[in-house]
C-alpha positions in Angstrom: 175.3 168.0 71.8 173.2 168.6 75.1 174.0 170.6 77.6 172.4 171.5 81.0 169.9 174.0 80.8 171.3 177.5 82.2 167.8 178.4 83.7 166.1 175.3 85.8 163.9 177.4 87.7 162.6 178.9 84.1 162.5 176.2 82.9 160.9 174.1 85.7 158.3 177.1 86.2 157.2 176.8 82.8 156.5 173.2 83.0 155.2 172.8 86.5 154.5 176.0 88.3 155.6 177.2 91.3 158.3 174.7 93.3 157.4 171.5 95.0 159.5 169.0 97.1 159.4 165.2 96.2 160.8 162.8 99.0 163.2 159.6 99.5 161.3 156.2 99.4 163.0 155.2 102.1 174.1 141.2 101.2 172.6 138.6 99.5 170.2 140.0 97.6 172.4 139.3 93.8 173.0 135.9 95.0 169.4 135.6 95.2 168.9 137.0 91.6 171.2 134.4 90.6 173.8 137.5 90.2 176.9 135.4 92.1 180.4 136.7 92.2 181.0 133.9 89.6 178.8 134.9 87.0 180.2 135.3 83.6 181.3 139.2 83.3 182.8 141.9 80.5 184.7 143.3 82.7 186.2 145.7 80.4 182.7 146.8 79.5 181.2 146.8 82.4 184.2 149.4 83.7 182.9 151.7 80.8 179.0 151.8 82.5 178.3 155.2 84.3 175.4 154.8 87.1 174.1 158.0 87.7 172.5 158.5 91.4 169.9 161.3 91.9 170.0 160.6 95.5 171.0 162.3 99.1 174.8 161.9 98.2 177.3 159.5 99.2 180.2 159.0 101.6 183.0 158.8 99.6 185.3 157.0 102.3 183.0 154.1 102.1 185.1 150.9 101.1 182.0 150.0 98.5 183.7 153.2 96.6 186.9 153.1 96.6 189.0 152.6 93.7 191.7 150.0 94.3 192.2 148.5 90.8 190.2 150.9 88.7 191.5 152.7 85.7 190.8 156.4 84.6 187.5 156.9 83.7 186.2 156.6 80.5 186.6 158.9 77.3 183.1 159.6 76.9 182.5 161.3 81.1 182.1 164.7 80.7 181.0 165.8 84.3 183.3 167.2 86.8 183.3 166.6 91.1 182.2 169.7 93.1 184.5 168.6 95.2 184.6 170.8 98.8 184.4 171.0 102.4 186.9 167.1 102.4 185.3 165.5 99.3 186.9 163.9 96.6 186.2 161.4 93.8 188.6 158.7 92.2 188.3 156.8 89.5 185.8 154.6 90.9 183.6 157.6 92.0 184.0 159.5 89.1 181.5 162.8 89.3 179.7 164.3 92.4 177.2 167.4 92.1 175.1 169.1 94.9 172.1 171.3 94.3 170.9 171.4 98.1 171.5 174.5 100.5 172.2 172.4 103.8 175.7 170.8 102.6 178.7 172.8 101.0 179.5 169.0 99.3 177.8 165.8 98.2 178.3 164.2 101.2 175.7 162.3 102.7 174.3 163.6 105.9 171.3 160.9 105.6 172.8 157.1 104.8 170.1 156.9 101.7 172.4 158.0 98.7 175.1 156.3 100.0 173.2 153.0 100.6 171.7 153.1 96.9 174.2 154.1 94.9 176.3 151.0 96.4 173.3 148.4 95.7 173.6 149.3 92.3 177.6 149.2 91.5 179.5 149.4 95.0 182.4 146.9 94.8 182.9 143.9 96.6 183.5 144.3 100.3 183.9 140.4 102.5 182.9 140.4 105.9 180.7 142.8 106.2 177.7 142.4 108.2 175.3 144.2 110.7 176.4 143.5 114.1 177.2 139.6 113.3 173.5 139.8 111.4 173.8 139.3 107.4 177.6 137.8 107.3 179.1 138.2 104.2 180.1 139.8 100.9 178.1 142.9 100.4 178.8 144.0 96.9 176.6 146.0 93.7 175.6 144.0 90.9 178.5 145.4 88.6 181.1 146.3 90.6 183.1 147.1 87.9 181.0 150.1 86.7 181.5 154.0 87.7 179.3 156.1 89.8 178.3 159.6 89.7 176.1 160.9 92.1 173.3 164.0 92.4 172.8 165.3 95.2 169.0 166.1 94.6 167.4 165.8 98.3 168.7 167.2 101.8 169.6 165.7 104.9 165.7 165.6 106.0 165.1 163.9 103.0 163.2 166.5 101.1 164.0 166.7 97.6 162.8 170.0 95.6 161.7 169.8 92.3 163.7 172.3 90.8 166.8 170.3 92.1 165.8 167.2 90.8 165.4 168.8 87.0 168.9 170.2 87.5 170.2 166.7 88.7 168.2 164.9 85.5 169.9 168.0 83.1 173.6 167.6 84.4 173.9 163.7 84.5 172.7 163.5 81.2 174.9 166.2 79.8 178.0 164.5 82.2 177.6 161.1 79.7 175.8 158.8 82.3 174.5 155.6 80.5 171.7 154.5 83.4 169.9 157.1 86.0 168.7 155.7 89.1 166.1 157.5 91.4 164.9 156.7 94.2 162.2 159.5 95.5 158.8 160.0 94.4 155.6 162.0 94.9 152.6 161.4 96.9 150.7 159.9 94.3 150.6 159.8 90.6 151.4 163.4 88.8 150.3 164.5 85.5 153.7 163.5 82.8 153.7 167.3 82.5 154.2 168.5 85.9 156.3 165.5 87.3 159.7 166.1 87.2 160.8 162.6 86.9 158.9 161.9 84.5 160.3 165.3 82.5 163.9 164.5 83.2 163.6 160.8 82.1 162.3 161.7 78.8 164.6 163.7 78.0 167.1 161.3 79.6 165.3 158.6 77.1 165.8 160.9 74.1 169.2 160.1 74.8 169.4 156.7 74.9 169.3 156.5 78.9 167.9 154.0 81.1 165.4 155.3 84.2 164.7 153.3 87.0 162.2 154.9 90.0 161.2 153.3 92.4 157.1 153.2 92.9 156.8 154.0 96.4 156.1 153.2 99.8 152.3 153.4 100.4 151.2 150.3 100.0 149.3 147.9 100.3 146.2 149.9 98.9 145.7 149.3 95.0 146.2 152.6 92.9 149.4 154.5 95.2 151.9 153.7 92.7 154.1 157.5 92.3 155.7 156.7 89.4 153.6 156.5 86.1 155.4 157.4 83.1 155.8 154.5 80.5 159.3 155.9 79.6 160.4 155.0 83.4 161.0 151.7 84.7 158.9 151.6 88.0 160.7 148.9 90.6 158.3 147.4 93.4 160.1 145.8 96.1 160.1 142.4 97.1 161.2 140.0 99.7 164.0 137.2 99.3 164.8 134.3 100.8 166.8 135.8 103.4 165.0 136.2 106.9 165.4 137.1 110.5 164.3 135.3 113.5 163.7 137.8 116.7 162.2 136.1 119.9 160.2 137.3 122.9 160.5 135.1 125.4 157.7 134.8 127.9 156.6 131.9 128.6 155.7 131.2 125.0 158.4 132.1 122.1 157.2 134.7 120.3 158.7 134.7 116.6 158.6 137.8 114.4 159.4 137.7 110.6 161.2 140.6 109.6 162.0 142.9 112.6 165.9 143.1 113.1 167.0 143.5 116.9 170.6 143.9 116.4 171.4 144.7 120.4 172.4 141.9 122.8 169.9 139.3 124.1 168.6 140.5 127.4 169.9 138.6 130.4 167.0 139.1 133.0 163.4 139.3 132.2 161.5 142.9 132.4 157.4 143.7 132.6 155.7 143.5 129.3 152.1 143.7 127.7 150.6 142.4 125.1 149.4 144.6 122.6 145.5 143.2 122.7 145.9 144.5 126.7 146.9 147.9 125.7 143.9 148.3 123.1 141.4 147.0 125.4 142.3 149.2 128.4 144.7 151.7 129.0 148.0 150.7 130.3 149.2 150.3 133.6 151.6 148.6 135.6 148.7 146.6 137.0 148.7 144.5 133.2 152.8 143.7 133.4 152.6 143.0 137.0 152.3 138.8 136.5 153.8 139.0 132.7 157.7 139.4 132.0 159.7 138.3 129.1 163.1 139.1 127.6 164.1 140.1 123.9 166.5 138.1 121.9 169.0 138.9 119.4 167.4 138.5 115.6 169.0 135.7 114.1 169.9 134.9 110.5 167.3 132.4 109.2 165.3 130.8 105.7 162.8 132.8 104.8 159.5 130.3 105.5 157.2 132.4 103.7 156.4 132.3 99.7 159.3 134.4 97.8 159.8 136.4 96.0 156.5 138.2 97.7 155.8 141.9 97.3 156.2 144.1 100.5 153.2 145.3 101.9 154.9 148.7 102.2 155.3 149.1 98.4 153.2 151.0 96.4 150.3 149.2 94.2 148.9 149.7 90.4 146.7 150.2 88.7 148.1 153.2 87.5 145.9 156.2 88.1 147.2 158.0 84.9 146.9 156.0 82.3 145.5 153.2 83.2 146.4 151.2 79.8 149.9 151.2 80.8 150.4 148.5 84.1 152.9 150.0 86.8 154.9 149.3 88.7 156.7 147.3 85.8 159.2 145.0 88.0 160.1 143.9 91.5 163.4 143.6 93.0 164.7 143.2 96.9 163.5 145.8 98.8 163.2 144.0 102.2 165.9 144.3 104.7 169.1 145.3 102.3 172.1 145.4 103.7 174.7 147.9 102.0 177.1 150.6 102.7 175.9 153.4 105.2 177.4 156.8 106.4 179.1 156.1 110.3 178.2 159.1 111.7 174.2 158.1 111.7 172.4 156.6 113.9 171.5 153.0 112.1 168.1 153.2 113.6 167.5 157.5 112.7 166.7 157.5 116.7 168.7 160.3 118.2 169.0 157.9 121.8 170.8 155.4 119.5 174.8 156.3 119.5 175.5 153.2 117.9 177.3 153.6 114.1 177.6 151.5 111.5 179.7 151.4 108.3 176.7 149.0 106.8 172.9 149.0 107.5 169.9 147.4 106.9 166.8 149.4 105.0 163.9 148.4 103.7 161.7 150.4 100.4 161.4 150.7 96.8 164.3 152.6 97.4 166.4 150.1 97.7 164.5 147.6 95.0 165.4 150.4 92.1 169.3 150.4 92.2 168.7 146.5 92.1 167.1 147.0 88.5 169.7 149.9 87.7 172.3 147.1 88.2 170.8 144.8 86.4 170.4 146.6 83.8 174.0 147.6 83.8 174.7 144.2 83.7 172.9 143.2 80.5 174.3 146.7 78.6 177.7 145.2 79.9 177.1 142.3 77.0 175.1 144.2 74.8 176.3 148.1 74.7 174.2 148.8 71.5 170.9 147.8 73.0 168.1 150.7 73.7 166.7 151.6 76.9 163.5 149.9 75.6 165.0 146.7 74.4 166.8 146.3 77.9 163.9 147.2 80.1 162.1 144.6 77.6 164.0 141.8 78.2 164.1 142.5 81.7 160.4 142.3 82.4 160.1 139.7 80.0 162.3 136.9 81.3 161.0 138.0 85.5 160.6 135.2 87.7 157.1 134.4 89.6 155.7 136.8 92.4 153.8 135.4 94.9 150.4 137.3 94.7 149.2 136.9 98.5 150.3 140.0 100.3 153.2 139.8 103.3 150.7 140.7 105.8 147.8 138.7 105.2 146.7 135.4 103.3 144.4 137.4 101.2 144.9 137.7 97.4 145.5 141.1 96.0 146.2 142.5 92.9 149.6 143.2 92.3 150.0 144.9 88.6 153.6 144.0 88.9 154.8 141.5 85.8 157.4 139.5 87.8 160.4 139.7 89.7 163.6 140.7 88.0 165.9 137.7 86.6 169.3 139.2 85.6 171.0 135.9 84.9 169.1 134.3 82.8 167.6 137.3 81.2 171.6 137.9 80.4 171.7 134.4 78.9 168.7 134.8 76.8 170.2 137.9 75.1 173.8 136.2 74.5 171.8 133.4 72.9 170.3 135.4 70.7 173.6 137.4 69.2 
């Protein structure tokens, strides 16, 4: 049987040198995917799936984790919750580690952890919404499944390398059946100094799935972090949701995806336009004939081709091996509402006192846990199926990306195979038993 190894930093200083920190990639997305709240379900299966989340923590009061209806968790958990300092699993959140010097808990002090590991199996919550913007149910995509979180990176962010070997070695010792991860390098790393790529082989020696996601500098061909062919690298992608802000000033000034959550401004203040500012410096001379007034963002279609990558996430081909194409999938990544810690500013600006209980983010980040639930999903009807044969079907039954870039009409090389299809990726493997 494996257990954790009682030396990480021996262990990680053998295979990587010296430390190094890697760093986060910072409800309608499953009703996109075709994932509704009516989709046929193995409940009793699904309830055995263990998510593990090598995150920044989670707040454990969040509704998305409580666990109303759930039973004790299942035979095969082996981990344990360090609880401390007010935290406490149930038998929804089953396990909770911390390997970070800033907290004497997992608790979140960031929103990150908290916001993936509900993506990928936080229950169903109605009326949730971001100030009256994204109205609805916000929910994982099986809300059935257990959760059992790492905490791998601090409340900056920053996620060492030795922590995230000891997260890797504990959740697969503590029985976990998928691993999501949502952090990365700068860059491809060499398979041997990586230490996601070292954790998720040993997690796919033991028959457990790896989602990462593939980072956040984009759109420049070749930034892709996460290489390894034994990891399943998630792009992010838009959906059809969409959000309408106006300037008002004179002319209506639409912007796609910029959310503007405050009230609509009553009176009309100076502005400039941004071409003013970079052909001259700025002065109150420019604003003194031009006012205007911000509106609150409304919920709208998406007008634009989607599912389109973002032109945030991170590209192929991969610099490692380049006979291997990464990233492997897309998922939602843009503008993802889900659960949130309330004592953080929504918008990370200390002036902003505002706090919500759900939140909007945007990143690979939030694409992964959309592949970890997904993949949940398909184990929930086929529990003897591989790692391999579920990330195959996956990629193999993806929907269309549109290949022009979100920020221009240019055609760019992707190296993604499609956009993830959970439903009828699901149907193709019940077909087929």
């Amino acid at each position: 049987m494996y257990s954790p190894a009682s030396a990480h930093s021996s262990i990680l200083q053998e295979a990587i040198g010296e430390g190094g920190t890697f760093h986060l990639h910072t409800t309608g997305s499953w009703d996109f995917l075709g994932l509704h709240e009516t989709a046929k379900r193995n409940p009793s299966i699904e309830s055995d799936i263990i998510i593990g989340v090598l995150d920044s923590g989670v707040w454990p009061e969040s509704e998305s984790f409580s666990d109303k209806g759930f039973g004790s968790p299942p035979k095969k958990w082996k981990g344990t919750c360090q609880e401390g300092a007010n935290f406490t699993c149930n038998n929804k959140l089953i396990g909770a580690r911390f390997y970070t010097d800033d907290s004497p808990s997992a608790r979140d002090s960031f929103g990150h952890g908290t916001h993936t590991a509900s993506t990928a199996a936080g229950n169903s919550v109605n009326g949730v919404s971001f100030f009256g913007l994204g109205n609805g149910t916000a929910r994982g995509g099986v809300p059935s499944a257990r959760i059992a979180v790492y905490k791998v990176c601090n409340g900056k962010g920053d996620c060492e390398n030795a922590n995230i070997l000891a997260g890797f070695d504990d959740a697969i010792a503590d029985g976990v059946d998928i691993i999501t991860v949502s952090l990365g390098g700068k860059g491809a790393q060499s398979f041997d100094t990586d230490p996601v790529a070292i954790g998720g082989f040993h997690a796919m020696e033991r028959g457990i799935l790896k989602t990462q996601s593939a980072g956040n500098d984009g759109p420049f061909e070749g930034t892709v972090s996460s290489v390894a062919p034994w990891l399943f690298t998630v792009a992010a992608s838009s959906t059809n949701r969409g959000f309408e802000t106006t300037l008002e000033d004179g002319f209506t000034w639409l912007t796609g995806n910029t959310i503007n959550a405050f009230p609509s401004m009553s009176t009309s203040v100076p502005i400039v336009h941004g071409f003013q500012v970079k052909l001259s410096a700025c002065t109150d001379d420019l604003a003194r004939n031009l006012t205007g007034r911000i509106l609150k963002s409304k919920d709208v279609e998406n007008t634009n081709p989607y599912p389109m990558v973002a032109s945030f996430s991170s590209r192929g081909p991969n610099n490692m091996v380049a006979d291997i194409m990464k990233p492997d999938i897309s998922a939602p990544g843009v503008n993802i509402l889900a659960a949130f810690l309330p004592l953080s500013s929504p918008s990370s600006s200390p002036s902003d006192k505002r706090s919500v209980n759900y939140n909007f983010l945007s990143g690979t980040s939030m694409a992964a846990p959309h592949v970890a639930g997904a993949a949940a999903y398909i184990k929930s009807f086929h529990p003897d199926w591989s790692p391999s044969a579920i990330k195959s079907a996956i990629m193999t039954t993806g929907k269309y990306v549109s290949m022009f870039s979100s920020t221009t009409t240019e055609l760019k090389p992707l190296f993604v195979l499609g956009n993830i299809a959970p439903v009828p990726c699901c149907l193709l493997v019940l077909e087929k038993l």
